[in-house]
KOLPARO-250052 format. One record per residue (C-alpha): x negated, y negated, z. Coordinates in Angstrom, 1 decimal, padded with zeros to 4 digits. Last residue first. Layout:
<sites>
(site (X, Y, Z)),
...
</sites>
This chain:
<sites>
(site (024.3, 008.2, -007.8)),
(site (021.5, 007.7, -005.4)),
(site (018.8, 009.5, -006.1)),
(site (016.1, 010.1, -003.3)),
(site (012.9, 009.3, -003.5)),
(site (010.6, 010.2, -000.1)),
(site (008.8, 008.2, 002.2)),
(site (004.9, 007.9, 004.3)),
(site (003.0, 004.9, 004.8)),
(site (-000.6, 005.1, 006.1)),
(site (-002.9, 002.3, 006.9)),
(site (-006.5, 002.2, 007.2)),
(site (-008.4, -001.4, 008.4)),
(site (-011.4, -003.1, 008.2)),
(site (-014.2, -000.8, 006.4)),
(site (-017.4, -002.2, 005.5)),
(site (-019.0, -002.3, 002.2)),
(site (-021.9, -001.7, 000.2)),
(site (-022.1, -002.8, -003.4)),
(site (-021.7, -006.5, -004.0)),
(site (-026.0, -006.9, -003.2)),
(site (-025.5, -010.0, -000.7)),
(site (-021.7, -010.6, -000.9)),
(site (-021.1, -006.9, 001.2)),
(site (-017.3, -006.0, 000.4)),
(site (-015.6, -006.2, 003.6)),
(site (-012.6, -003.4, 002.8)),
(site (-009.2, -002.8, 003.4)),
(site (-008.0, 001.0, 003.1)),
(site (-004.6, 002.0, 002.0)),
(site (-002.6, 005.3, 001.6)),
(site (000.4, 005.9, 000.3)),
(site (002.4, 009.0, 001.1)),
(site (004.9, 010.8, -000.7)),
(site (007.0, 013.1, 000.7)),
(site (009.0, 015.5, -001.4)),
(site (012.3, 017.3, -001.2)),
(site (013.7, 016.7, -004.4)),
(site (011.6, 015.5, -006.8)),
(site (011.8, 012.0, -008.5)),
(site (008.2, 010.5, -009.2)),
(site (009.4, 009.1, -012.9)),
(site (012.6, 007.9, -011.8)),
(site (010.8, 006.2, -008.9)),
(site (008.4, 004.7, -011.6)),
(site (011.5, 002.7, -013.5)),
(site (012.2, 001.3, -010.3)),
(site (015.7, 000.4, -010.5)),
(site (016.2, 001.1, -006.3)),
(site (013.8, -001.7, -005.6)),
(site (010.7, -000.9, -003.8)),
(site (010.2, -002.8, -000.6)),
(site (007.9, -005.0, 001.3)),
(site (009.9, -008.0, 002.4)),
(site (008.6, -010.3, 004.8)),
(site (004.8, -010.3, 004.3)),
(site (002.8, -012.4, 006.9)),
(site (-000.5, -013.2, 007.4)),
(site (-001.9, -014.7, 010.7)),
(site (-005.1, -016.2, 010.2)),
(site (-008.9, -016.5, 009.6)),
(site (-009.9, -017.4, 005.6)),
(site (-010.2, -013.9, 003.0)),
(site (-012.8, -015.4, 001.1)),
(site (-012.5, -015.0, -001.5)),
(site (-008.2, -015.7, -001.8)),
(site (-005.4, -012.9, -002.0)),
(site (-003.6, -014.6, 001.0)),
(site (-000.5, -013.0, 002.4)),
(site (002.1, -016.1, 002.7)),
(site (005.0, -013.5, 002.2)),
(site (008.3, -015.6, 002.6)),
(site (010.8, -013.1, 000.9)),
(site (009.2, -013.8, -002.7)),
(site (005.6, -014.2, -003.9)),
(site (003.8, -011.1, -002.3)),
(site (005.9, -008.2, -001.9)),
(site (008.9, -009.2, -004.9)),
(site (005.5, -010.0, -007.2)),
(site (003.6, -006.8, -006.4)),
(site (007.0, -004.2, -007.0)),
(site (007.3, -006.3, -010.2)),
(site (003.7, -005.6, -011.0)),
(site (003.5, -001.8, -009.9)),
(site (004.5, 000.1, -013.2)),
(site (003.8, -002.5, -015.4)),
(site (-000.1, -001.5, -014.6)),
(site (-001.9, -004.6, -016.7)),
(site (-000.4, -007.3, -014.3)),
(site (-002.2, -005.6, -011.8)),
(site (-005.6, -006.2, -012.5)),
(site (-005.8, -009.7, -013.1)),
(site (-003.1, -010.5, -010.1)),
(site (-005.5, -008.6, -008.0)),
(site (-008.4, -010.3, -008.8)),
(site (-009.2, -012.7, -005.5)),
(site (-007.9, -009.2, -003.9)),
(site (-011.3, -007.5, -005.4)),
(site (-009.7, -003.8, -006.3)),
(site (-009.9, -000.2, -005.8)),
(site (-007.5, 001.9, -007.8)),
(site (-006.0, 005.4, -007.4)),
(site (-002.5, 006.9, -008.4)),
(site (-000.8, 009.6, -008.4)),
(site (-003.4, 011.4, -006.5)),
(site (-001.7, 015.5, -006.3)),
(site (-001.5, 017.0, -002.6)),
(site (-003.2, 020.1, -002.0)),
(site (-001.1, 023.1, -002.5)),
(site (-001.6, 025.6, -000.1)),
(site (-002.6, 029.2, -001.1)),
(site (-000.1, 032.1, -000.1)),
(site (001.6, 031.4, -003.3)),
(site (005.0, 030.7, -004.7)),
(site (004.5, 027.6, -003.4)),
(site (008.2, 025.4, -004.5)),
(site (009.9, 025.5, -001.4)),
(site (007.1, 023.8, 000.6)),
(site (007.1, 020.6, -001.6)),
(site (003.8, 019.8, -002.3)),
(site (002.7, 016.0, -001.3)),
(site (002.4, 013.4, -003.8)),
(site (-000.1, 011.1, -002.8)),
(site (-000.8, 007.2, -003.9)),
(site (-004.4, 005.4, -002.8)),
(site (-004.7, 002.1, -002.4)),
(site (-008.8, 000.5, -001.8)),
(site (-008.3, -003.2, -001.0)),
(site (-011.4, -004.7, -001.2)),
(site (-011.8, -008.4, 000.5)),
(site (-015.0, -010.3, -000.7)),
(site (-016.3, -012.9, 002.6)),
(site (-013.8, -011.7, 005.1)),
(site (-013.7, -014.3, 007.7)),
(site (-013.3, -013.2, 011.3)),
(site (-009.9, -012.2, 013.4)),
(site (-007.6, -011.8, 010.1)),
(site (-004.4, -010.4, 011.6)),
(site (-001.8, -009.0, 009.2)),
(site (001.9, -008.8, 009.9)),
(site (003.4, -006.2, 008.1)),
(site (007.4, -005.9, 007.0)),
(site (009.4, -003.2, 006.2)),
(site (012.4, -001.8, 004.0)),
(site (015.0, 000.4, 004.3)),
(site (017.9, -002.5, 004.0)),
(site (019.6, -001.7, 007.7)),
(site (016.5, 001.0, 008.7)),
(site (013.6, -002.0, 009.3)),
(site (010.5, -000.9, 009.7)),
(site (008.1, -003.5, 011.1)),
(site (004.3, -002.6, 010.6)),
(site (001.3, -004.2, 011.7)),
(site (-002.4, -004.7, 010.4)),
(site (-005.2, -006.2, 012.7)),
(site (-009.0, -007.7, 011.3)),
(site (-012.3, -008.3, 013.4)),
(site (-011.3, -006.0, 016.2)),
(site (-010.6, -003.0, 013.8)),
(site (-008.1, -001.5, 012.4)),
(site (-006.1, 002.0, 012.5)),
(site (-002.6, 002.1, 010.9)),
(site (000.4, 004.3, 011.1)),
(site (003.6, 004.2, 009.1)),
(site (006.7, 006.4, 008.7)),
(site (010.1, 007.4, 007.0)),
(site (010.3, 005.0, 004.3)),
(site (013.1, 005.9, 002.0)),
(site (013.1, 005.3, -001.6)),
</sites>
């Protein structure tokens, strides 16, 4: 996989940034937590993007959701140990490389750091998403998830990360 871009927008209360880092093709984030987050959401969103050389119409192709979960972080280890698929990628971002991200409720104020965000080349789900000459973007919103009636919620931060799968032989 090949990260070729990231954006964010946040908010004064909570700050998200990206390092790229082109020797290993991999990043890091620094996250900013400016005011307690009484239930953190983290909404993640996972789009394949058409290929141009493949429309054989004059239509575009809207991108197709790979995947599409919203989640408590205080029960993200719940959830994701059911979707093989992303729980090694999980445990390499958040328990090796130095990542002190917090998935606690509440989300305490601090400076959270994960060192190593990367998707190892032996991926079985990289296999799986393999087309030439596609981007792929993932797409991630955090969340203040209202403790009074659990429903409404607020939005912190929006991040975009954009890459391709290439095969290396």
């Amino acid at each position: 996989m090949k990260i070729l871009g990231t954006r964010s927008w946040d908010t004064p209360n909570y700050g998200l940034d990206f390092k790229m880092h082109t020797n290993n093709n991999s990043m890091s984030s620094m996250t900013y937590v400016r005011q307690e987050v009484p239930i953190p959401l983290w909404h993640l969103v996972l789009l394949q993007h058409p290929s141009k050389k493949r429309t054989n119409s004059d239509r575009p192709e809207l991108p197709r959701v790979l995947y599409n979960s919203t989640t408590k972080t205080c029960e993200f280890w719940k959830y994701i140990r059911h979707v093989t698929a992303w729980n090694n990628v999980a445990k390499i971002m958040l328990t090796k490389g130095g990542s002190n991200m917090s998935l606690a409720c509440p989300l305490k104020v601090g400076n959270y750091a994960m060192n190593v965000i990367q998707v190892p080349p032996d991926t079985a789900l990289l296999k799986f998403m393999y087309h030439p000459n596609t981007l792929y973007s993932l797409e991630g919103t955090v969340f203040s998830l209202n403790p009074h009636d659990g429903v409404t919620r607020k939005r912190l931060c929006h991040y975009e990360v954009n890459a391709t799968i290439f095969k290396a032989c």
